[in-house]
N, C-alpha and C positions, 0 to 999 in steps of 0.2 A: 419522571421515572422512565416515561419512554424511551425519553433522548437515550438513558445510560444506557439500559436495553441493547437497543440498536447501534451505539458504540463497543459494547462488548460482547454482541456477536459478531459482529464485522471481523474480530480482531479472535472468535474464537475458533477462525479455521489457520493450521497451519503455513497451507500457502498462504493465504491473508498475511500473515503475521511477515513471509519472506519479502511477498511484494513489498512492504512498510519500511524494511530493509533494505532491501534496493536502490527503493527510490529516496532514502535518506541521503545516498552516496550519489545519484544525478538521474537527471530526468529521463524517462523509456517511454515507449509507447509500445504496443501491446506485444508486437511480434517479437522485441527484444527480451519482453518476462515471457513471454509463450516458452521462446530457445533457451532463454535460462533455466525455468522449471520445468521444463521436458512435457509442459500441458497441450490441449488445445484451444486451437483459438477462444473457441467459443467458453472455454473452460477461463481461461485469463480474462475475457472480456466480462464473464459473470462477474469473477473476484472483483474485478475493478469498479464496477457498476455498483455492488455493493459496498466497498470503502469507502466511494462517492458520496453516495446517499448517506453514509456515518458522519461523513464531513471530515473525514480522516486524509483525502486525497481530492486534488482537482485537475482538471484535464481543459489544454486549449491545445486549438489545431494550430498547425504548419504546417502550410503545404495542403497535401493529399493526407499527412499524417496526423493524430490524434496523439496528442503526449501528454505523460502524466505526471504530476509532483505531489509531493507531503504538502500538506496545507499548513496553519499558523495558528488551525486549528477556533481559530474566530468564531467558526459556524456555533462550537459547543463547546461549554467549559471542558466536558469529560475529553471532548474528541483531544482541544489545547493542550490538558493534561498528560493523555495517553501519546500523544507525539512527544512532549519535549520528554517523557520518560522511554519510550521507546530509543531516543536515540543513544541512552546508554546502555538498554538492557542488549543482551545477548551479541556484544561486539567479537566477543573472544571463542564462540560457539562456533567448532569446526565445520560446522553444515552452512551456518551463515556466511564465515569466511570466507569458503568456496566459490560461495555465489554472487559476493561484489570483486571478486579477484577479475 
């Protein structure tokens, strides 16, 4: 019951849910979802740090840089589930369009 828990609050903040979306369409690293969501740093690097810990998202460096992608979901059934449904929901949502343009 934990696991679910901690997958569906991950996923109950709306940035939460944009990063998810993003990085469906290709890999960022923090300063690119900072500029896209009008956040801060430190505000982007929370979200991230918590969809990590979901098992929703994982992150390897390049470079000096730290990048982030959608996972396969492996870590947890719930996380596996809510990624391969996420990648249909909300394609058509003018707010999300915006933001992988």
């Amino acid at each position: 019951m934990k696991e679910f828990i901690k997958v569906m609050k991950a996923l109950s903040d709306p940035g939460r849910v944009k990063i998810m979306k993003m990085l469906q369409h290709r890999v960022m690293c923090v300063c690119e979802i900072q500029a896209a969501l009008g956040i801060a740093q430190s505000t982007a690097s929370k979200h991230l740090k918590t969809l990590e810990e979901a098992g929703l998202i994982s992150s390897f460096k390049k470079g000096l840089w730290v990048n982030y992608i959608l996972t396969d979901g492996s870590a947890s059934a719930y996380a596996a589930n809510l990624v391969g449904n996420l990648k249909h929901w909300l394609d058509y949502d003018p707010e999300m369009m915006a933001l992988i343009k």
